[in-house]
C-alpha distance (Angstrom), angle and dihedral (degrees) to the residues before:
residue distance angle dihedral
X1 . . .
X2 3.52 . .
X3 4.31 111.7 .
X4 4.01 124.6 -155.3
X5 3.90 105.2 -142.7
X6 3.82 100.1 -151.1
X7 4.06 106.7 -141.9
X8 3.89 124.4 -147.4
X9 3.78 130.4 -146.8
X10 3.72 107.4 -125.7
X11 3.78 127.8 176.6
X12 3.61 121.8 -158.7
X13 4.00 107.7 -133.7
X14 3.78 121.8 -126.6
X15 3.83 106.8 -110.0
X16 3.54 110.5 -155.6
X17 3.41 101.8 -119.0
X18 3.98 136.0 174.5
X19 4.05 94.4 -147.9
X20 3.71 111.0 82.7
X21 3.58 101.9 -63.4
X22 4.01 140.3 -169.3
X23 3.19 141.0 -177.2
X24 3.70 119.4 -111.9
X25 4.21 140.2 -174.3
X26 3.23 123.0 -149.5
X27 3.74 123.0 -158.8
X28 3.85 133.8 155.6
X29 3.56 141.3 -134.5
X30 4.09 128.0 -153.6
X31 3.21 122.4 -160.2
X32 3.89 134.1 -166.2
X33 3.67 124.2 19.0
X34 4.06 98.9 -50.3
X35 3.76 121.7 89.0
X36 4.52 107.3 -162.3
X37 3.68 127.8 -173.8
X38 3.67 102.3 -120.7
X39 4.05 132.2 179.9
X40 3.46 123.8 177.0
X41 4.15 117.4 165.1
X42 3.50 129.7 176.4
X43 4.08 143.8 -134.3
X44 3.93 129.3 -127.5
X45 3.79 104.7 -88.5
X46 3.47 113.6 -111.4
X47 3.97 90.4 -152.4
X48 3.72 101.7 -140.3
X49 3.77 119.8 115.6
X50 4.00 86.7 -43.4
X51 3.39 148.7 39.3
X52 3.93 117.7 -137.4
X53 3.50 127.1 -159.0
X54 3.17 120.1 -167.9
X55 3.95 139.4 173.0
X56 3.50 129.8 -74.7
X57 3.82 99.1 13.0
X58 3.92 136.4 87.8
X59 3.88 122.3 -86.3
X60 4.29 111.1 -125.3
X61 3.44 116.7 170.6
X62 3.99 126.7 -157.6
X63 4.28 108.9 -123.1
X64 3.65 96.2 -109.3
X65 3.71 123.8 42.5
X66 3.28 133.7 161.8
X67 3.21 101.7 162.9
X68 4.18 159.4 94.4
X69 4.10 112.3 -55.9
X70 4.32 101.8 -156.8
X71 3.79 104.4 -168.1
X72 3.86 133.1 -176.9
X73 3.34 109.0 -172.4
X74 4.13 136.0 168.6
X75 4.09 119.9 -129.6
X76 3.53 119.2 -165.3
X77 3.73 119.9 -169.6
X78 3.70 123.6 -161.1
X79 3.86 108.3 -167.8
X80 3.44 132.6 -174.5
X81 3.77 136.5 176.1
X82 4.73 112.5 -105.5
X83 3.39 102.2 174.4
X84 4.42 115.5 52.6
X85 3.69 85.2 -158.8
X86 3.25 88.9 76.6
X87 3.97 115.6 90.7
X88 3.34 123.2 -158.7
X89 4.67 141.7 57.9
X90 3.64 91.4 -118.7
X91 3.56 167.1 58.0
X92 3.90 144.5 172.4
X93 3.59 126.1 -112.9
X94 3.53 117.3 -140.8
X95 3.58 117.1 178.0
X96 3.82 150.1 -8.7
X97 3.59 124.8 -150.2
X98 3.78 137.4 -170.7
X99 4.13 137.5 -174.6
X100 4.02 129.0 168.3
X101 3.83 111.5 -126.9
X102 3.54 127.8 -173.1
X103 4.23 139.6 -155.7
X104 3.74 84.2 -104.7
X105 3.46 90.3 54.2
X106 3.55 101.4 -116.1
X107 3.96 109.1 155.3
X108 4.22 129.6 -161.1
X109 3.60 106.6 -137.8
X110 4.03 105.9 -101.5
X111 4.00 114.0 -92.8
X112 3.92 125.0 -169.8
X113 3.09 118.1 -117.1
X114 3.42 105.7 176.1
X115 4.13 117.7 72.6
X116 3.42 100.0 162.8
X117 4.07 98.5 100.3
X118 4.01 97.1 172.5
X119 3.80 99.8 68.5
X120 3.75 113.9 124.8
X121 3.51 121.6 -163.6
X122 3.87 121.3 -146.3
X123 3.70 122.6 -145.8
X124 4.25 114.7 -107.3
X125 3.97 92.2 13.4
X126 3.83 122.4 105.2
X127 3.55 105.9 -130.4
X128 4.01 123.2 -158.0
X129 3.67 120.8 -139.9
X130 3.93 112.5 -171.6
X131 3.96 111.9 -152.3
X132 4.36 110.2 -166.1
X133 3.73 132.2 -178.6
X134 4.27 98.2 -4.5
X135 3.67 112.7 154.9
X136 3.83 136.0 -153.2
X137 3.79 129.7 -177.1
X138 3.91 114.0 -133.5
X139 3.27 137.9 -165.4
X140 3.74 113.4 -159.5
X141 4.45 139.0 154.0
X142 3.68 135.8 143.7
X143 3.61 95.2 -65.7
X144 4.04 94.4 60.8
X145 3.41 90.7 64.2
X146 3.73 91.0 172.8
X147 3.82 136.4 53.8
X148 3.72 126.0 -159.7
X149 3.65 130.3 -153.8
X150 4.01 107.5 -165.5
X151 3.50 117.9 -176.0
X152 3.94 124.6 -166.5
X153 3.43 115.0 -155.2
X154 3.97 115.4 -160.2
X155 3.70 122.7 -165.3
X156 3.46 131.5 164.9
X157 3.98 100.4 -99.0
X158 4.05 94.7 32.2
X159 3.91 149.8 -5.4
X160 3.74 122.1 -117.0
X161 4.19 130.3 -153.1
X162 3.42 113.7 -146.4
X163 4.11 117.9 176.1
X164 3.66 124.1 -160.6
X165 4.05 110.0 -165.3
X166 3.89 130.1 -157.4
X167 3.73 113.8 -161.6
X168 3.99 110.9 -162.8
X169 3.62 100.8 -144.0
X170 4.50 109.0 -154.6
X171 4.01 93.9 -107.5
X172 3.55 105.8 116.2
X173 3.70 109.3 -175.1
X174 3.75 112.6 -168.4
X175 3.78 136.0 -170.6
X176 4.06 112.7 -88.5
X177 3.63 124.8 -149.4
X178 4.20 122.7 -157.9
X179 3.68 125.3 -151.2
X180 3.88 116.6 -170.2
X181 4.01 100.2 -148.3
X182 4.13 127.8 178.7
X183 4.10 85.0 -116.3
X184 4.21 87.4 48.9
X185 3.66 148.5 -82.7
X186 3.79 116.5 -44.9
X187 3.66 125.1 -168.1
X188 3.32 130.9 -168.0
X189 3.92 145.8 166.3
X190 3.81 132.2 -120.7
X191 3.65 97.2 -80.0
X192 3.62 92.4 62.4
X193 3.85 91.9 -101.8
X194 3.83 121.1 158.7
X195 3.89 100.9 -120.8
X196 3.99 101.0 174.3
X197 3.56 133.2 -16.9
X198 3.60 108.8 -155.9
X199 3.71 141.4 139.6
X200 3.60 148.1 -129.4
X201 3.46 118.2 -100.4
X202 3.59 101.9 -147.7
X203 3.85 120.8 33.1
X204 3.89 124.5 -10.2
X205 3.76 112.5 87.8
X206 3.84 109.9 111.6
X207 4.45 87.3 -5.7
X208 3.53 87.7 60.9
X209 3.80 116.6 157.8
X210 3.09 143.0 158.4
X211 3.68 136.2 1.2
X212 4.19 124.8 -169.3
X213 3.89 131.4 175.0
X214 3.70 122.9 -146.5
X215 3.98 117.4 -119.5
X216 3.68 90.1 -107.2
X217 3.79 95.3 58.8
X218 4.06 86.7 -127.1
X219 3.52 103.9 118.2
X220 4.28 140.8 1.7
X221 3.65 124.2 -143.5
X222 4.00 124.5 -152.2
X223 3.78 142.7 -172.4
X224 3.17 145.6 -172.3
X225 4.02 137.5 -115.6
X226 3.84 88.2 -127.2
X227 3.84 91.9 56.6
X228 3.82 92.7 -138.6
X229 3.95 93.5 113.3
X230 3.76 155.1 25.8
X231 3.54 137.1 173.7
X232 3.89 150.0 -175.0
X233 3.61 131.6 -119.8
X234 3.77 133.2 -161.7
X235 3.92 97.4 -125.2
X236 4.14 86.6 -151.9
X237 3.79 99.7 44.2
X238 3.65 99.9 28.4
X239 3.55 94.0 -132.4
X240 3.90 127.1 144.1
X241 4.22 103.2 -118.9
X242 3.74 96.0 -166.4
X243 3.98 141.5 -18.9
X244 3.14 119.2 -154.8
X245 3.85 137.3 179.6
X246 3.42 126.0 -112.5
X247 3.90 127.2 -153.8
X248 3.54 103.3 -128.8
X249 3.84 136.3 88.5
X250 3.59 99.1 -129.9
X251 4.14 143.0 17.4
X252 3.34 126.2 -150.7
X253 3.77 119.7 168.0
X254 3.88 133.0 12.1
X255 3.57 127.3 -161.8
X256 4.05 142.8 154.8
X257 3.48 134.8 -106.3
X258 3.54 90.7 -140.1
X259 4.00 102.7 -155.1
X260 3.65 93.3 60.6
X261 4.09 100.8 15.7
X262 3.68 86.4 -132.3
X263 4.05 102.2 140.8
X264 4.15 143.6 -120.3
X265 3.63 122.0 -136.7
X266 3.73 121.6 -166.2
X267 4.14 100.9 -136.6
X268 4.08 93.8 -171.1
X269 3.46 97.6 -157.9
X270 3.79 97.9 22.1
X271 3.32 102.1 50.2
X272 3.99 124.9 -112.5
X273 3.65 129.8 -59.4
X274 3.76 147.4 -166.7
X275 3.57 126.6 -131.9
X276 3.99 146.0 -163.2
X277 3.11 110.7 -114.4
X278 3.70 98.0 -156.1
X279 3.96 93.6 67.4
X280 3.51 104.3 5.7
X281 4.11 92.2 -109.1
X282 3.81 124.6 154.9
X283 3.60 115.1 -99.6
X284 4.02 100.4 -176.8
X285 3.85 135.5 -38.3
X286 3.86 131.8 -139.1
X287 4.03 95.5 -134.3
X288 4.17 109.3 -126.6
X289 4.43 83.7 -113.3
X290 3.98 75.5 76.4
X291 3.64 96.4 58.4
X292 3.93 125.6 58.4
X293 3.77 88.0 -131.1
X294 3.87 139.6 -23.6
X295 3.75 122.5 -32.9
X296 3.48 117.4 -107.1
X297 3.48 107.6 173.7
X298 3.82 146.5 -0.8
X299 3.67 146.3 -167.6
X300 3.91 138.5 172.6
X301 3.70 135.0 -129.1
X302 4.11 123.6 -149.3
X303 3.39 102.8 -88.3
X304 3.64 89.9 52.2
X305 3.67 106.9 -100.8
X306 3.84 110.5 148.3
X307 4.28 118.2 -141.1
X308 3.75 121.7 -151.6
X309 3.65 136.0 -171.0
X310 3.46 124.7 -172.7
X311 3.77 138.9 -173.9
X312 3.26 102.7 -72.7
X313 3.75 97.8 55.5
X314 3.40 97.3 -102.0
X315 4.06 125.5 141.4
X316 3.73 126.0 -152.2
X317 3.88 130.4 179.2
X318 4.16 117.1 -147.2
X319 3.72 130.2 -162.1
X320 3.77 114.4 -121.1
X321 3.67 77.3 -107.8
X322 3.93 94.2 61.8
X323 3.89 90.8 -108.6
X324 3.54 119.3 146.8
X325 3.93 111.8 -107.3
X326 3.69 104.9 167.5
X327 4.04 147.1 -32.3
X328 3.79 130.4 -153.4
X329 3.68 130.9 177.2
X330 4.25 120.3 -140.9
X331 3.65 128.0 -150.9
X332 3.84 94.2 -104.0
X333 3.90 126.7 95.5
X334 3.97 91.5 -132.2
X335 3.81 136.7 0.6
X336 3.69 101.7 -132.8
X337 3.60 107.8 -146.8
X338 3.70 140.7 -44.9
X339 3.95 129.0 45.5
X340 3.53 123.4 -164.8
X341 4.15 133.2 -171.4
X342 3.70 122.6 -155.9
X343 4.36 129.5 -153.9
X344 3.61 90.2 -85.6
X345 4.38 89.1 54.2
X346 3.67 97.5 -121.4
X347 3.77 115.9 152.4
X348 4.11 119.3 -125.3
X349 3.53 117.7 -168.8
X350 3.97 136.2 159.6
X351 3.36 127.8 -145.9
X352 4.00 139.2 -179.4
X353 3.67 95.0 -72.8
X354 3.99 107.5 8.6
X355 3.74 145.3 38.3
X356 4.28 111.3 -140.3
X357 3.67 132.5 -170.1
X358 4.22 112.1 -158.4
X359 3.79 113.1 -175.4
X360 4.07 123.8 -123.9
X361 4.65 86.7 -76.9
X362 3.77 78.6 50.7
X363 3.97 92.9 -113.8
X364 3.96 113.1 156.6
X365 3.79 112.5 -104.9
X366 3.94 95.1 -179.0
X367 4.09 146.7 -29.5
X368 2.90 115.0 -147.5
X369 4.13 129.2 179.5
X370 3.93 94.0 -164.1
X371 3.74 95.5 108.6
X372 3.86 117.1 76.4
X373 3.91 107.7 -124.2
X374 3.80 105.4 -118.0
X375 3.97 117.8 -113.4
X376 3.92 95.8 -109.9
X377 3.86 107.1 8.9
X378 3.40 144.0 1.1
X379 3.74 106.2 -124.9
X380 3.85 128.9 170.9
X381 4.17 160.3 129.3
X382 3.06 153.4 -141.5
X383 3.74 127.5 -140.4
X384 3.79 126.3 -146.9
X385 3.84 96.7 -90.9
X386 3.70 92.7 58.2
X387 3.87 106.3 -100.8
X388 4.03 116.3 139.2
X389 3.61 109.8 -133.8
X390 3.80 108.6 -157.8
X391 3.92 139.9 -175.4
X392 4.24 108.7 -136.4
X393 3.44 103.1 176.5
X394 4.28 115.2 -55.1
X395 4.07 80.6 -17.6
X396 3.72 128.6 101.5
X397 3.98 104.9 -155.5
X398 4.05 122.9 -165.9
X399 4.08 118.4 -152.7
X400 3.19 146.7 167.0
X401 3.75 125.8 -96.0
X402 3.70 90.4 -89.5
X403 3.80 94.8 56.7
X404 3.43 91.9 -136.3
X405 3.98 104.7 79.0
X406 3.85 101.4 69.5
X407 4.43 120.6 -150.7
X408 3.58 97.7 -169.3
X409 3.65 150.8 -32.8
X410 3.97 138.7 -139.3
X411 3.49 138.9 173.8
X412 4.09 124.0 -128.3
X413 3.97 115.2 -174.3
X414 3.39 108.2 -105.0
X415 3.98 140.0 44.2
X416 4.27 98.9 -68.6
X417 4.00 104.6 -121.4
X418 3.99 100.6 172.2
X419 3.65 143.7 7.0
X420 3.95 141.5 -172.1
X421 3.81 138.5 -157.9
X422 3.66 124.0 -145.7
X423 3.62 127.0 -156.0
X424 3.92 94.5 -93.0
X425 3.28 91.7 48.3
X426 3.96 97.8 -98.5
X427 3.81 106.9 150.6
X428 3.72 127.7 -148.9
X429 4.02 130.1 -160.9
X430 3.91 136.7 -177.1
X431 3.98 122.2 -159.7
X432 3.28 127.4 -150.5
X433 3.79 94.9 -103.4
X434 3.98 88.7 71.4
X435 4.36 91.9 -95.0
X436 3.75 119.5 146.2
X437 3.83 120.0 -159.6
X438 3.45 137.3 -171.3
X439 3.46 131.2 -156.8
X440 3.84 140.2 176.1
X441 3.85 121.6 -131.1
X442 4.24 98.3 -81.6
X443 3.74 92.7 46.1
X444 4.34 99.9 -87.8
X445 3.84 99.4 166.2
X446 4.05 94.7 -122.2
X447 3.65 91.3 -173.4
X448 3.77 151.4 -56.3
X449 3.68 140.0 -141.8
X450 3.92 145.4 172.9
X451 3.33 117.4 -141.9
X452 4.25 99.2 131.0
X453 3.50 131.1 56.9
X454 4.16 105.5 -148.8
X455 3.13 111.6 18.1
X456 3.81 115.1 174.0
X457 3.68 92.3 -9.6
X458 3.81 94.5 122.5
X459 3.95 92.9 31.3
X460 3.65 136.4 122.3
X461 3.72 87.5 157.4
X462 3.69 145.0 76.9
X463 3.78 89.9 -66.0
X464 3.68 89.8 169.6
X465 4.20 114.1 51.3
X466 3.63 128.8 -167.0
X467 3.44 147.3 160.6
X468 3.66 104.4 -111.6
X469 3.83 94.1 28.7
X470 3.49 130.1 111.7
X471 3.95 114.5 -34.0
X472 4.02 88.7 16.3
X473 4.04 85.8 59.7
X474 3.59 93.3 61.5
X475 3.25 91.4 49.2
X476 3.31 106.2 56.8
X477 4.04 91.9 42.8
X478 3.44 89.1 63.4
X479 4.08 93.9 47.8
X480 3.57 93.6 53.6
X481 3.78 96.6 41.0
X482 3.54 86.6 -121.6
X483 3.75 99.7 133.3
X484 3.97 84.7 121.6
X485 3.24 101.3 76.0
X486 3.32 88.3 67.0
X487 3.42 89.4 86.2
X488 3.58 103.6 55.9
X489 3.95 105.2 91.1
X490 3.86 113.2 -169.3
């Protein structure tokens, strides 16, 4: 019995993404007699050692891989009997195989992925074949401009081609990174190239503060030191959105509620308070009576959850919904500067003397006074596979998770006011003579450039923004289910 496999058009969406993106079209080819129904979708990458596809989502692919693709895809099969000469409801299906296949004509070797040799398919049913966990090494870069999926269909009267195509449009869409500077707002992308220098038209200037980008490299918000105003800038254009005043006397710390990239500030002697980030409008404030004394910093975890410390070395943990979770005190007399959460929710904070990690109850996990306190503020990350990235002075230092065991060291030329982590582990710093460095993951200067005069020098804040730092880190971790990796140190 001869079957018709009926094939369907499908086109990946874009997903707006703040990895390296592209665009991509997917179309598909039958060939033979046999027309199938055939849907295949794939998952963000999370750009470690492989790339998973998975189904439902939108297929991105980094520029450069050379590495493992792990799909699970869903094949439906709509059969139907062509010829009435043939007798008979049924017929076996006896294999399914699958290569990757370039422009330049380099092939995988085939691999079946299909070990189930007993399925029968029936004639005018749609039939649903669920492949899980089948890997292919690939070899891909900007000169393989296309990537084939060819699928080989093997039944028991005839073998079917079918061809899925990605087409790599030339959009490149890169991270972007914000730095709120007394002599403007400079954005930039993750080559180190100036994007837009602009400036806020109310407030900033020599109160500069903080600068954030949302996950979807769309927009950036700022603030200033004085507290008085913030505003929102188009991240393509450059262009300030709104600016809006804020009734407080000072702002320390900004951060996003990543799920609906609505933002945090840090009011110091107001409290802290959430806001829209379509017009800049209050949502709700935690009061200062909630806070043992002025905010001084915050961050945000994936789920939303905004962390504040305040001046008297106090930590707190806040529901997206500005609830009171928890509040612990450390050993230090202040916590000078940044906080940061990880996957797991645990709390890292530095104060004058040592650096702590509390867990998602707020329970101490460790002190440690193993990392030098920096000469103005204590800034620092940590990147999704659990190193702490920290500023010591004009150093940038790389550790392990324990912040003891140290990877490497390098020195920049100026005191270090702000830093970044990027998925890959690519870290990025400001100093407070307006410098912006990149580095990759052992320490590789990247590049460096001046266009600022003080940045960070006022800051207790996310002086530097981007859109994998920080908040946006966590957020993707949890997306890709990579949360894992977060246990493999270097």
């Amino acid at each position: 019995m001869i079957f018709k496999l009926l094939i369907k058009l499908i086109r990946f969406k874009l997903v707006k993404h703040v990895m390296k993106r592209r665009k991509y079209l997917i179309s598909t080819l039958s060939m033979g007699t046999a027309l199938s129904l055939f849907s295949v979708y794939g998952i963000k990458p999370t750009m470690s050692s492989e790339i998973i596809f998975n189904d439902g989502d939108s297929i991105i692919l980094p520029k450069d891989v050379t590495d493992t693709v792990n799909f699970n895809v869903q094949l439906e099969f709509e059969t139907f009997k062509l010829q009435p000469h043939h007798i008979g409801s049924e017929v076996k299906l006896e294999d399914i195989n699958v290569r990757l296949k370039t422009n330049s004509t380099s092939y995988s070797e085939y691999k079946s992925i299909y070990d189930e040799n007993d399925t029968i398919l029936e004639n005018n049913t749609t039939t649903t074949i669920d492949i899980h966990n089948t890997s292919l090494d690939v070899e891909f870069n900007e000169d393989s401009d296309i990537l084939m999926l060819e699928f080989i269909v093997k039944t028991e009267d005839d073998d079917y081609t079918i061809e899925k195509e990605i087409s790599i449009s030339d959009e490149l869409m890169l991270n972007k990174y914000a730095i709120n500077d007394e002599n403007g707002v400079f954005i930039y992308d993750e080559d180190g190239e100036l994007l837009h220098s602009t400036s806020m038209s109310r407030g900033g200037g020599s109160s500069a503060e903080g600068a954030i980008v949302d996950r979807e490299s769309e927009f950036a918000i700022t603030n200033d030191y004085r507290g008085i105003y913030c505003s929102r800038f188009n991240i393509e254009t450059g262009e300030e959105e709104w600016n809006v005043e804020i009734d407080t006397s000072n702002s320390y710390g900004i951060a996003f509620d990543v799920n609906t990239r609505d933002f945090y500030l840090g009011e110091r002697s107001a409290g802290l308070g959430k806001y829209n980030k379509e017009d800049g409008s209050r949502i709700w404030r935690v009061s200062s009576s909630e806070f043992d004394e002025r905010v001084d910093a915050i961050t945000a975890d994936a789920d939303g959850n905004v962390y504040a410390a305040d001046r008297n070395a106090y930590v707190y943990k806040i529901s997206p919904d500005g609830d009171m979770i928890w509040d612990t005190q450390t050993d230090d007399s202040r916590l000078r500067g940044a906080i940061q959460s990880d996957p797991y929710g645990n709390l890292y904070s530095w104060g004058t003397s040592n650096f702590y990690k509390h867990d998602s109850e707020g329970e101490l996990i460790y002190k440690t006074s193993n990392i030098n306190k920096n000469t103005r503020r204590n800034a620092f990350a940590v990147d999704r596979f659990g190193n702490i990235i920290a500023c010591t002075g004009n150093e940038i230092r790389k550790l392990e998770n324990d912040a003891e065991t140290q990877l490497w060291r390098e020195s920049i030329d100026s005191i270090a006011n702000g830093l970044g982590v990027d998925w890959d582990g690519n870290i990025f710093a400001v100093d407070d003579d307006g410098r912006f460095y990149g580095f990759e993951p052992d320490g590789t200067l990247k590049f460096k450039r001046r266009d600022g005069t003080h940045f960070g020098d006022f800051n207790y804040s996310n002086t530097l923004g981007g859109s994998m730092s920080n908040e946006n880190l966590l957020y993707y971790i949890e997306e890709n289910d990579a949360i894992e990796d977060f246990e493999n140190y270097e």
